[in-house]
Structures are given as structure tokens and as C-alpha cells.
N, C-alpha and C positions, 0 to 999 in steps of 0.2 A: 657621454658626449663624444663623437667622433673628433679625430686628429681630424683638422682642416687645413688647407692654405690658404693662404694669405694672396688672396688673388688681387686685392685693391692697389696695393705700393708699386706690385708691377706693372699692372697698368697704368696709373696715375704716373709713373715715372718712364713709361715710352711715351704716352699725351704728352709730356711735358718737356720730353726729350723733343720729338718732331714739332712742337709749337715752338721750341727754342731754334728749330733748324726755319724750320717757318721763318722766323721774325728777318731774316734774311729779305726773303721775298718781299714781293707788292702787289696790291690787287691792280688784276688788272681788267679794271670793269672804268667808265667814265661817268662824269656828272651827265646826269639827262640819257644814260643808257636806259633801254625800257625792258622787263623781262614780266613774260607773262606764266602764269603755272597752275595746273588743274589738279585742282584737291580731290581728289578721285577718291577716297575715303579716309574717314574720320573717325575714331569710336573708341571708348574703353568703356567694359561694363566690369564691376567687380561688386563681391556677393561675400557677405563674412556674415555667417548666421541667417539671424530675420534682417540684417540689412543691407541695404545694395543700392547701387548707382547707376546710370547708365547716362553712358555724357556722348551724343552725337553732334557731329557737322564741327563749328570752326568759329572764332567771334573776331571782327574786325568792330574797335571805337564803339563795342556794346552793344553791337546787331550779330546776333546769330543765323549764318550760312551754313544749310546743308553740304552733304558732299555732291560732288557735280558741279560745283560753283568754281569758278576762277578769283584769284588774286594779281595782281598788276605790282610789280614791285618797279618804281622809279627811283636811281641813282640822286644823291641830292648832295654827297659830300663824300668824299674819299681819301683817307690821311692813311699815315703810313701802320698804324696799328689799326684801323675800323673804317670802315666801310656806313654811312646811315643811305638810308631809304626808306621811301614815302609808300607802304602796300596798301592797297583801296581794296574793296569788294563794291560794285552798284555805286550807292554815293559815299561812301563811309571808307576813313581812310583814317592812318596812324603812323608814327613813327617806330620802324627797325634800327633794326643794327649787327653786321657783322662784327665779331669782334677772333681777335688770334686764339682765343681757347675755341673759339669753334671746332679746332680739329682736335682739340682731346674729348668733346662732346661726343664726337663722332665713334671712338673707343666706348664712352661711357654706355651710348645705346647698346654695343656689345652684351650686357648683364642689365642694362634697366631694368628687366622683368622684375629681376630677384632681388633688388633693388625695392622696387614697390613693394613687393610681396614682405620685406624684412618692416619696411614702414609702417603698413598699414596692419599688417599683422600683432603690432606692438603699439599703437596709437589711440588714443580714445574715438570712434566713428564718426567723423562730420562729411556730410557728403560734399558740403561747401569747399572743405577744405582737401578732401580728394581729390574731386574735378578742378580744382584751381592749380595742385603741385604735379598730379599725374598726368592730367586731359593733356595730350601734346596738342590739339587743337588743328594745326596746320606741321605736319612733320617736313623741315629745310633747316640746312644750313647754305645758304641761297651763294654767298659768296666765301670764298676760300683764298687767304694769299699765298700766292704761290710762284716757286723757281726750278729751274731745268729740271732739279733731282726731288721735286715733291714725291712724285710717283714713285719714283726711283725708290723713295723710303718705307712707302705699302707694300713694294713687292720685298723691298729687306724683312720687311716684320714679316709677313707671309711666310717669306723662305727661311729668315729666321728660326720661326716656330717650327716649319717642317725639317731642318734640317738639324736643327743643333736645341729646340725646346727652350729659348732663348726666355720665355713670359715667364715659366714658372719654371720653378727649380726642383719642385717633387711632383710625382703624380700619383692618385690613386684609383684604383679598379673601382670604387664608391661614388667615383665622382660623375658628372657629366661626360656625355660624349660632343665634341667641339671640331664643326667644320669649317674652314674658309676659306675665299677664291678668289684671284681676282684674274679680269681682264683687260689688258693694255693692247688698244688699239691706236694708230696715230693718232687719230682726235679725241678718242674718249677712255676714261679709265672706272673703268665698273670692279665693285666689290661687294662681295656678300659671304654670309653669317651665319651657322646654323649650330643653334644650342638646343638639344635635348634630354632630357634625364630624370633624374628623381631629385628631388630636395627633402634631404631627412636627414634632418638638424637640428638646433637648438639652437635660436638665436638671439642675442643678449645684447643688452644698450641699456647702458645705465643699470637705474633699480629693475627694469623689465625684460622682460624674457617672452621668446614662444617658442613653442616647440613645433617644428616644420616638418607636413610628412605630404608633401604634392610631387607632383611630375608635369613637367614644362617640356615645351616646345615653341622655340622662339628662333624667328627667322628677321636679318634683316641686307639689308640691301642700299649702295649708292651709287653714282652715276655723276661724276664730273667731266665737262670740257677742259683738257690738259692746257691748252693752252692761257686760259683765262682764270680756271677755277670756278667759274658759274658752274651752280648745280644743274643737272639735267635731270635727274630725279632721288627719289626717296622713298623707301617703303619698311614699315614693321609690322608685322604680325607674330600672334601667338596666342596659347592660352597656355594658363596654369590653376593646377583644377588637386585638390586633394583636402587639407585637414590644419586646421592653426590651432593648437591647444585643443584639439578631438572637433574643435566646431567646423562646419563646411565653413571651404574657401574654394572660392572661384574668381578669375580674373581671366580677361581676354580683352584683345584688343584690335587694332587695322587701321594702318596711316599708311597711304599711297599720295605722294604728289609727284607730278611730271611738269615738267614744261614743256607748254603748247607746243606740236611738232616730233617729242621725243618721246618714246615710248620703252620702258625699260625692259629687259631682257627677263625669258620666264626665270622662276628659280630652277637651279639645276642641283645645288646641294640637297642630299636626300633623297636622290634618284640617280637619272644618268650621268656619272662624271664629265666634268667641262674639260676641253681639250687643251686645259693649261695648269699651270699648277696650283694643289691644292692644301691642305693641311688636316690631319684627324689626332686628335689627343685628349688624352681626360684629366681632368680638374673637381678638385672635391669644393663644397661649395665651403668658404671661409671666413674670414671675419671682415667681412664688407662692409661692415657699419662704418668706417671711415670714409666710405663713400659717399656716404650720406652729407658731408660736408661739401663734399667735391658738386655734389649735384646744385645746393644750395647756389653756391658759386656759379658756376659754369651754364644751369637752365635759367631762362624769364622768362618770361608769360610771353608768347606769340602774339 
């Protein structure tokens, strides 16, 4: 079994660091503000052996919406830690909620793939209960509280990593290859994500084990208005495609939402360099199964 790192505590401990600088802040959204946002795609299919899933569109109050459909999120309460809202689709509507770990969510989608990949790879097969923990259904964290230096703090972890390797403290040539970028314009702050590489490991939780031999490619991407915190958009894709204990595995996925009006920027990690700064380093994949808690925590059902 390869030396890994321990990539979960550092992350879990900068989410936890900027949700603590967070708490400072305030949403600044109001009762009866109306935001609208286009689910522009929805999907994960994942395949382990003879069985497999395939979970499209989005579920508002137990009606299932294709992608192409809109969601309507209406402001109804605002306190100093959470944000709730009433999101409808057609006539079918339910209760959200922003809440302050939203922005270490927002790290977490960082590695989700391998994340699912260590779960399901170790789990007894229920499709039910796949689609219910993995299906992100509608991918937002629609509101964010936020103060002068939110951003300020993205582009510290950013320059962080690119300067001084601040996340992790070892690196290995085994590991992944890890890009990220972001853009600060006066009203809008965009960031994105790019994980590729092999995963061939051996992964342990509890009495169970698999042994991991795929390669991934996972992109993702946000879009906040600085001034407010309202999301402007959201997207993940990927696939991870190789072997759990010699059996095929395949997983793939694609969540895009925008708000009506905004249209997020193409990717540029993994092509042409964006004309701001960016970050590349490798990471071996490590004992993540801590994360598995953090997820419990931190995701609900949309």
C-alpha cells in the first residue's frame, strides 16, 4: 500500500478556518428577494460490475424536473447564521436553507469524485440509496455570508497553495495533478478546479477494504456576486472510469446551474492559461475516509 497524505484535516481545517472568518459577515440578501436559476444539467450514472444507476433531471416536493427547467428560490427569513427559502419548480415548491458551512461545502466538491468512488466502492449496492447520498439533483450553494475580505480569503488560499504549498505539507510524483484559478472582477468573483490522475490505492474503512486502480478527471467551477454572496452560477463535471477489487467501475457525472441572465465563463484550466493567477501541484490520494463524516454533516438533500 502506497504512503499517502492525508489530504482530508487540511482541507476540513481551511473550510473551517474561512467559515470561522465568515461568521463575521451577513447575508446580504432580504426577505421577499426573488432569484431565479436554470438547471442546465443534472446527472450521475455510475456502473460497478452488473449494476448501475442512472439518476437524471432534479426533484422539487417529489416531482421530477428534467434539465432545462428553472427553479425560483424566494427569500422568507434571514438570521445571522442561515438564510431559508421557499424554491418552487411549476406548482411544486419546499423549504431550503443556507447555512455558514456552506463555504467549506464548497472545498468539499474539491475531491467529491473520490469521495464517492471510496463509498460506493466499499458499500453493499442499493441504487436507492446512491441516488439519494450522491445525485446532487440541483448543484447551488445559492447564498453565502459574506464581508469586505471574503474574497480576499480565495485568492489567499489560491496564492497560498501557489506560493508557499500551504494545503499540504508533502507531495508525491503518484499523486494527482491539481489546478486552480480564480477571477476577481469588481462585481463578480469566479473560481475553478481541475483534478486529474490516476487513483491506485487501497482503500480501508473499517472491517472493509477495496483496492482502487481508475483515473479521474474532475472539473468544477463558481461564480459569486461579491457584493452580496448570491451565487451566479455552478458547475461539476467528470468521469472516473477503471477497476474496484479487478470489477469495472465507472462513474460520471454533470451539474451546471446559472442564474437567469448569467452565463458562466468557459473552462480554461486544462487548456489556454487564464490571464490571472493560477496554481499546479500533486497530491497522492490519502486517507479520506474522514471525510465521509464531514459529507454526512455538511450535504442535505436539495
Amino acid at each position: 500500500m502506497k504512503k499517502a497524505v492525508k489530504i482530508a484535516l487540511p482541507l476540513l481545517l481551511i473550510g473551517l478556518i474561512l467559515a470561522t472568518q465568515t461568521t463575521k459577515g451577513v447575508y446580504q440578501v432580504s426577505i421577499g428577494n426573488i432569484f431565479v436559476f436554470d438547471v442546465i444539467e443534472s446527472s450521475m450514472n455510475v456502473t460497478l460490475g452488473i449494476n448501475s444507476t442512472d439518476n437524471t433531471g432534479f426533484e422539487i416536493d417529489g416531482q421530477y424536473f428534467n434539465p432545462g427547467n428553472s427553479v425560483t428560490l424566494n427569500v422568507t427569513d434571514v438570521q445571522p447564521t442561515d438564510v431559508t427559502y421557499n424554491i418552487s419548480a411549476g406548482a411544486y415548491s419546499e423549504i431550503g436553507q443556507s447555512e455558514l458551512s456552506d463555504l467549506s461545502t464548497l472545498f468539499y466538491y474539491m475531491i467529491a469524485p473520490i469521495i464517492t468512488v471510496e463509498i460506493i466502492s466499499t458499500m453493499q449496492w442499493n441504487d436507492t440509496i446512491i441516488a439519494d447520498i450522491f445525485h446532487e439533483n440541483i448543484l447551488m450553494r445559492p447564498f453565502l455570508s459574506v464581508e469586505a475580505d471574503t474574497w480576499d480569503d480565495w485568492i489567499d488560499v489560491v496564492n497560498g497553495i501557489n506560493n508557499n504549498g500551504t494545503i499540504l505539507s508533502e507531495t508525491y510524483s503518484n499523486g494527482f495533478a491539481i489546478e486552480a484559478s480564480y477571477y476577481n472582477t469588481t462585481t463578480d468573483f469566479v473560481f475553478e478546479f481541475l483534478l486529474t490522475g490516476a487513483i491506485d490505492e487501497v482503500y480501508v474503512t473499517g472491517t472493509k477494504s477495496s483496492i482502487l486502480n481508475m483515473t479521474i478527471d474532475h472539473q468544477y467551477q463558481f461564480a459569486y456576486t461579491k457584493a452580496t454572496g448570491v451565487m451566479l452560477g455552478m458547475r461539476m463535471e467528470g468521469d472516473v472510469s477503471g477497476t474496484a477489487n479487478g470489477t469495472i467501475f465507472e462513474y460520471n457525472y454533470d451539474y451546471h446551474t446559472e442564474q437567469q441572465g448569467y452565463n458562466l465563463p468557459s473552462y480554461q484550466l486544462g487548456g489556454p492559461t487564464w490571464p490571472f493567477p493560477g496554481f499546479e501541484y500533486l497530491i497522492a490520494l490519502g486517507a479520506l475516509g474522514t471525510l465521509t463524516t464531514i459529507m454526512v454533516l455538511v450535504r442535505r438533500r436539495k
